[in-house]
N, C-alpha and C positions, 0 to 999 in steps of 0.2 A: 742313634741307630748305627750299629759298625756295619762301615761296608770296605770294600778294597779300595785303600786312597784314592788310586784315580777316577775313581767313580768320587770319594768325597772330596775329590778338587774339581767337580764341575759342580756339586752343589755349592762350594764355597764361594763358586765366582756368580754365580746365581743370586747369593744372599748379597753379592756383595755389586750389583744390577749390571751382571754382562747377562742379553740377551739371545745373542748372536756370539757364536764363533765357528769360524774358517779353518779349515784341514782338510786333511787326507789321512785315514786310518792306516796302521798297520798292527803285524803281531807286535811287535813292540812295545807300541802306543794303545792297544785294544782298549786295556783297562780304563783308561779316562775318555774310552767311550763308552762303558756298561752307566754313567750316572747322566750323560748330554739329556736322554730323553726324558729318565727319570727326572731329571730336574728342573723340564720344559725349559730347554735352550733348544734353539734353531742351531742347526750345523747346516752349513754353505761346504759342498764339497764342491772341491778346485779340482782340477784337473795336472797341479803343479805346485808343489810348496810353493816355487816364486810364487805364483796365482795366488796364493793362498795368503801369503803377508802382504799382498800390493794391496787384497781385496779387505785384508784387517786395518791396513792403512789410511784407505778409502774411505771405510766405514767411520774409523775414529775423526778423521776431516769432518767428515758429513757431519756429523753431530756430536763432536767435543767430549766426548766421552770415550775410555780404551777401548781400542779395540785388540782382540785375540785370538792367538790361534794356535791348533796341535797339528804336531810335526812328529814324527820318526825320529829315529838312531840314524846316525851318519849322515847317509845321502839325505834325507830330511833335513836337517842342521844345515848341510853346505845348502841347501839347492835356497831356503829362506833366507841365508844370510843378505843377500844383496837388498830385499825388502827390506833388514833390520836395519841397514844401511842407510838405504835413503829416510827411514823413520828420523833414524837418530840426527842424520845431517840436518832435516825440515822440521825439528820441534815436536814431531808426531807421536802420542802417546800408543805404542802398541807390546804388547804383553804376550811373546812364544814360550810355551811348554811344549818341553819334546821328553822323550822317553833318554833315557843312556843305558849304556850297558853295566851293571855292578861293579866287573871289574876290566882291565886292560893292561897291567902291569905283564902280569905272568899265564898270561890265555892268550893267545895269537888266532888266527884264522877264524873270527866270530863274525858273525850276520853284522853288515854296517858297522864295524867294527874304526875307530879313528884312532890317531895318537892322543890329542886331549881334545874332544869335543866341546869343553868350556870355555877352552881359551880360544880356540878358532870364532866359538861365537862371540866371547867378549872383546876381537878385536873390531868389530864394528858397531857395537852397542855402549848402554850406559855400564851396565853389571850383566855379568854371565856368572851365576854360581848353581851348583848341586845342591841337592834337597835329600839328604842321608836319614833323616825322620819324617814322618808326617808332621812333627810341630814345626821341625824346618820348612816342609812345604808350605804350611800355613802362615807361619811366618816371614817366608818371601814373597808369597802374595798378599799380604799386606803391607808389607815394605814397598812393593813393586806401588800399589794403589795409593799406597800415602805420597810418595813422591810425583803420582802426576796428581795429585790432588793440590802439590804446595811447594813444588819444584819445577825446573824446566823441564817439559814434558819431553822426555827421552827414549828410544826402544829398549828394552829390558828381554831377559831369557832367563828362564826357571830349567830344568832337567835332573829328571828322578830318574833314580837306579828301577830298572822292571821289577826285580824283586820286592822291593818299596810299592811299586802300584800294583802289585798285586795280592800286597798285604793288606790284611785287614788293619780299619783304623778305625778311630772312633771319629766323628766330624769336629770340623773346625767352629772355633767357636763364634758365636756370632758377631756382626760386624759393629763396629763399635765409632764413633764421630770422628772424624779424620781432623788430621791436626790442622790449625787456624796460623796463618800469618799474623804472629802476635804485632799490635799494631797498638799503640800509645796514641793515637791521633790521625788525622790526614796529612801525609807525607808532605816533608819541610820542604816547599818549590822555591823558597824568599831568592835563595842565588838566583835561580831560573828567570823569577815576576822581576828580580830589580834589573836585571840585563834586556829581559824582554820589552819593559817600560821603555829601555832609552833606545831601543832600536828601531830602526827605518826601514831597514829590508831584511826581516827576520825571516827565515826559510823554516821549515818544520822535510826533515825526511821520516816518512813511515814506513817500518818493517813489519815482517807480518803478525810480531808482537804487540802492537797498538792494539789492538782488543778496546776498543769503544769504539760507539756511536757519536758522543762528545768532540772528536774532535775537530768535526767542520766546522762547530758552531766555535771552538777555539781561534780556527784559522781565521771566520769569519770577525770577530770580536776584536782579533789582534791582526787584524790585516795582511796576514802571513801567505808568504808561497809555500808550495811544498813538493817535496817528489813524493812517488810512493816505489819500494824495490816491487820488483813481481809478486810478489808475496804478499806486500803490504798495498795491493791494488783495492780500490774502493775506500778507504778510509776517508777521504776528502770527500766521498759522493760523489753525484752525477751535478757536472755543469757548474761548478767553480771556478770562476774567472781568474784565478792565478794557480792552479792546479796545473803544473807540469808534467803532470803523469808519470806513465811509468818508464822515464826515458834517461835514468843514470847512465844506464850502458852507452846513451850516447858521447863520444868525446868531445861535443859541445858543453854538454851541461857542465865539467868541470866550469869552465868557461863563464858559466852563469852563476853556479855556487860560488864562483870568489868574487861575485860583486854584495853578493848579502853580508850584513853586519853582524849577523850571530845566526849559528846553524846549531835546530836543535835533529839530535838523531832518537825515534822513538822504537823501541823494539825490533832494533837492528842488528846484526851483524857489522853491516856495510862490508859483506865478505869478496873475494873477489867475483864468484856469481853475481851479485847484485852490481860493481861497480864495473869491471871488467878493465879494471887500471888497480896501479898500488894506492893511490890516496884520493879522497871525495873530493879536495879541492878547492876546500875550504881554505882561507885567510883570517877568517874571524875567528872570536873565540865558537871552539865548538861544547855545544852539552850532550853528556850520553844517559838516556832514560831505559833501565833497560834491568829483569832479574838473572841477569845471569854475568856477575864480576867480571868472568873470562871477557864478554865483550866490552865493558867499560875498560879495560886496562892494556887495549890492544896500539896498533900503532898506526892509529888516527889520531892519538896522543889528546882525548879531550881535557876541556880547562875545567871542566865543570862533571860532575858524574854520580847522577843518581840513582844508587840504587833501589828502586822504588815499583812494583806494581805500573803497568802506563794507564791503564784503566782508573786506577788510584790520582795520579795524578795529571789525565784529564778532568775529573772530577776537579779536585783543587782549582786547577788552570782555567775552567769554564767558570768553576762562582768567583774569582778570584780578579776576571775580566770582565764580568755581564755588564758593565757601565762603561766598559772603553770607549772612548773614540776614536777608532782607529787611524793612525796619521801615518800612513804607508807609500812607501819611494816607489814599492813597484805599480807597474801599467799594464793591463786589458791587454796590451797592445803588443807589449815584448813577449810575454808568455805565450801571446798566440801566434803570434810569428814564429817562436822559436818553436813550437807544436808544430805547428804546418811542416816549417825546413828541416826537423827532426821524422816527420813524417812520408815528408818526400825522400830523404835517405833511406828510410826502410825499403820507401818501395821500388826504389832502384838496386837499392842490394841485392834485392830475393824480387824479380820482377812480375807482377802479375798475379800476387797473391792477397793486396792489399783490397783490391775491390771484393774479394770474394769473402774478404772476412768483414767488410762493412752488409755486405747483403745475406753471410751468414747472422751476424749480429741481429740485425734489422727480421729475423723470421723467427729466433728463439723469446721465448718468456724473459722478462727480467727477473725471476728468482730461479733462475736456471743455475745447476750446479756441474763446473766443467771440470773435466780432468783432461789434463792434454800429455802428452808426450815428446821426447825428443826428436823435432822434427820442425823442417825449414818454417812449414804453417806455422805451427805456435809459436814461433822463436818473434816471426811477424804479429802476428795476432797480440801478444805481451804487451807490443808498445804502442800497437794502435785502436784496439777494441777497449774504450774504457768502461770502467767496472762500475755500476750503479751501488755495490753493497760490497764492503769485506767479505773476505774466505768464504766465494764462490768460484775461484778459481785456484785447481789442486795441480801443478805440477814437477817433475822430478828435481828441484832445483840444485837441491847443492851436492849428491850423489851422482846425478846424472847420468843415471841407467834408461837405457832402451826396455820398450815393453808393460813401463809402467800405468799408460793410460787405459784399458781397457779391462786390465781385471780390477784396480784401485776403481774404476769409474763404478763394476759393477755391485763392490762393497758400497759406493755411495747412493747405486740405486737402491740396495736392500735398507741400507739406511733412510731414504724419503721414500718409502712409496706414496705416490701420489703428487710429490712433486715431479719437475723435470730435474734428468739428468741427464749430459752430452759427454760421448769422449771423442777428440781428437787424434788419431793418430798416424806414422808414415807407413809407408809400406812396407821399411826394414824393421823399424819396431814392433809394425804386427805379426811378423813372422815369428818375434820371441814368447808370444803367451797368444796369438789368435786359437789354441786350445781350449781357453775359456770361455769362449764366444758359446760353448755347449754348455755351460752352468748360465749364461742370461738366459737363452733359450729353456733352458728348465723350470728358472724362477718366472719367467715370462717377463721379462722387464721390458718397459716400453723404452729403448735405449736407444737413440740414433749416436752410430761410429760414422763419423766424420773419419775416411780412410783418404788419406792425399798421399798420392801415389804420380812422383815424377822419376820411377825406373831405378834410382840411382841413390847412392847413400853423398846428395848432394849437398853439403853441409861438406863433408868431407873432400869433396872433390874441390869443392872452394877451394879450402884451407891448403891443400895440394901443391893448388895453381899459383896461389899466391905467394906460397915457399918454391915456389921455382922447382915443383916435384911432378914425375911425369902421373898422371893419374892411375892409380894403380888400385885391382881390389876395391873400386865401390859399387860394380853392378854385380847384381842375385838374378838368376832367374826367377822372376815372381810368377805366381799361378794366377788363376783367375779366381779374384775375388771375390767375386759376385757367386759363380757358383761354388766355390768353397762355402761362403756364407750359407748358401739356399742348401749344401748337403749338412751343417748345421743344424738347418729349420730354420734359419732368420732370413728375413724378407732383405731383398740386395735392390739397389736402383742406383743408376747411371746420370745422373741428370747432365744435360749438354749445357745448361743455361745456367743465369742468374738465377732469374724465374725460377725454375723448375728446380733447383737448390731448394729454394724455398719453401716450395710447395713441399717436396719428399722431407724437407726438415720438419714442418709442422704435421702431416701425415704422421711420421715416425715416433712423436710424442703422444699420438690416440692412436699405436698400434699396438697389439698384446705379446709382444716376441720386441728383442732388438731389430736396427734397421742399419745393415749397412751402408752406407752414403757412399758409390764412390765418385771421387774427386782428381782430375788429372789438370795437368797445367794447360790442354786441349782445350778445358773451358770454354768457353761463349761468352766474352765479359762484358 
């Protein structure tokens, strides 16, 4: 049936199982809303392009599949880009169509009009190109899907000419089996198993690339320590007695990875977000497990470097050990020690925030899904809340935008209804998208915001003092949250206590509207 492309570029992503996608219309962009409905997709309307890609971001976290969304000419383009940003830096599969203008060379003064709108998006994405035919269109959106089907999941941007979406076209053709990582076998681990075999204090670091549930039972098999980066939280599981956590950032654990005899890194970067130094610290030979070359070739300088699937070769690494006996150097004893003394730094750095995330922890679900924000909380929370399960905790890690937690959080609620989902965020960050807090309240999500709120963009004010700078530019006048929230429609509470933390957390997960929580260093701990 011909319809006007942008109407057959929502049925195409339909055929091709987007359920859901995030926007904001305009004349522009109209056309590829004449087919959303027609083609029984949900449309999440933000209240902000940024809102609009945190909440596609959100979504595809939540459930590992792209997520997507329509943007506008111009001002649409710049106001997403920061989203496409952090997508592209966190591995996140998300997929923006925006409208463009036909032409820009020799017409000046045009609605949303930029100098190249492609290239401003392609400098923070995987690919930014135009779509001059409908087969072009059709054929970017399956380039775009085949690549997160079989490549490092990257943010991508499509953008048709209006005249194009509002031409008629005949529809795309149907979806057809996405390409297979040709594979001859299970991937050759022998350098890995024969290094592994002779080692005594073999360390495993997980990135948020490890993608198995296999690998505790590896660690356990081969006797191995491990860190996990933030990202890579929960891989080891709940309650592993040589699990370090997630505590690279401390400048202790250099300290500790140079006493291991071989450091494997799995679906890492080891970027400077995850380490917060130039090198891990290693001595041994290091191996890198990992599909994306750029990080094998970087200057960690491994001895060993396989390009391989890590889920592929967990598998391997689990049948490969099921008979070990593990004869392991490290101790119960050092790991917990070095936990504790890594733990008590946190909570003298940022004072008085560590109790409140052990009694936050202590009142949520264990298949709770978090998204936090930049902000002193989380920064704590990262190293001392550990994670029962992988990728349930979603924050802005390697772009490191403010604002991100609260509409990313509310694509993750639309994504689990019916599970929990929590956002954490400060009170400078809620300032950058608390516009959204009106599309939970529409969808009705039962969402408790965790808002920690100590006045000041104090993160910054640290860093200030510490360069010997007088503190300049970190306090906002903030409103009153609670009734901002309640002119929303979302239900707001104060809690003074531990307790009473609690209680409003568990509350807020059986209420039909978000709940904002707020949170001040006034506490009652």
């Amino acid at each position: 049936m011909t319809r006007p492309l942008g109407a057959q570029i929502s049925h195409m992503l339909k055929d091709r199982g987007v359920d859901v996608i995030f926007g904001i219309p305009g004349v522009h962009n109209q056309e590829m809303y004449r087919g959303i409905q027609e083609a029984g997709i949900t449309h999440v309307l933000a209240r902000h392009e940024q809102g609009a890609g945190f909440m596609a971001d959100g979504y595809a976290r939540a459930t590992g599949t792209p997520g997507v969304a329509y943007v506008i000419t111009g001002p649409g383009v710049c106001n997403i880009i920061t989203p496409m940003g952090q997508a592209n830096s966190d591995s996140v599969p998300v997929l923006v169509i925006s409208s463009c203008l036909d032409e820009t060379a020799s017409r000046q003064g045009q609605l949303h009009q930029m100098k190249d709108q492609e290239i401003a998006a392609g400098t923070v994405c995987d690919w930014s190109h135009t779509a001059h035919s409908p087969a072009a269109a059709y054929g970017l959106v399956d380039r775009a899907f085949e690549e997160f089907a079989t490549q490092r999941p990257r943010a991508k941007h499509i953008q048709v000419p209006i005249a194009q979406l509002e031409a008629d076209a005949a529809p795309a053709e149907p979806p057809n089996m996405p390409g297979l990582r040709a594979k001859a076998g299970p991937p050759d681990i022998s350098p890995l198993l024969s290094l592994l075999n002779i080692a005594r204090r073999p360390l495993f670091v997980f990135g948020g690339g490890a993608c198995s549930n296999l690998w505790r039972q590896v660690l356990i098999q081969t006797g191995a320590a491990c860190f996990q980066t933030y990202a890579g939280r929960g891989f080891a599981g709940a309650g592993y007695d040589l699990d370090f956590g997630s505590t690279l950032a401390r400048p202790g654990s250099a300290d500790v990875i140079a006493t291991a005899d071989l450091v494997i890194a799995v679906g890492t970067e080891l970027a400077e977000v995850d380490l917060w130094r130039a090198h891990l610290g290693h001595s041994a030979t290091l191996i890198r497990v990992d599909i994306d070359p750029v990080s094998l070739s970087d200057d960690q300088r491994a001895s060993v470097k396989l390009l391989a699937d890590a889920a592929d070769v967990a598998k391997a690494l689990w049948a490969a050990t099921e008979n070990n006996t593990p004869d392991t150097r490290w101790s119960v004893a050092e790991v917990a020690e070095a936990r504790a003394r890594w733990r008590s730094e946190t909570d003298a750095e940022r004072p008085g925030i560590v109790p409140i995330c052990d009694a936050l922890r202590a009142a949520v679900p264990d298949d709770t899904m978090i998204y936090s924000d930049m902000t002193q909380f989380a920064y704590v929370a990262k190293e001392v809340w550990p994670m029962t399960r992988p990728k349930h905790w979603h924050h802005p890690y390697g772009f490191g935008t403010l604002g991100y937690a609260l509409p990313a959080g509310i694509g993750g609620a639309v994504a689990r209804r019916g599970k929990p989902t929590m956002v954490i965020i400060g009170d400078y960050g809620f300032h950058y998208t608390m516009q959204e807090l009106g599309v939970a309240v529409e969808l009705g999500l039962s969402l408790p915001i965790i808002l920690w709120d100590n006045g000041k963009l104090k993160e910054i004010e640290d860093s200030m003092v510490r360069a010997q700078i007088a503190p300049n530019a970190v306090i906002a006048r903030n409103p009153d949250f609670c009734k901002l929230a309640e002119a929303f429609g979302a239900r707001a509470t104060t809690p003074a206590t531990l307790e009473a933390l609690q209680a409003d957390v568990r509350a807020a997960f059986d209420a039909d509207g978000p709940t904002l929580i707020y949170v001040t260093p006034d506490m009652t701990l």
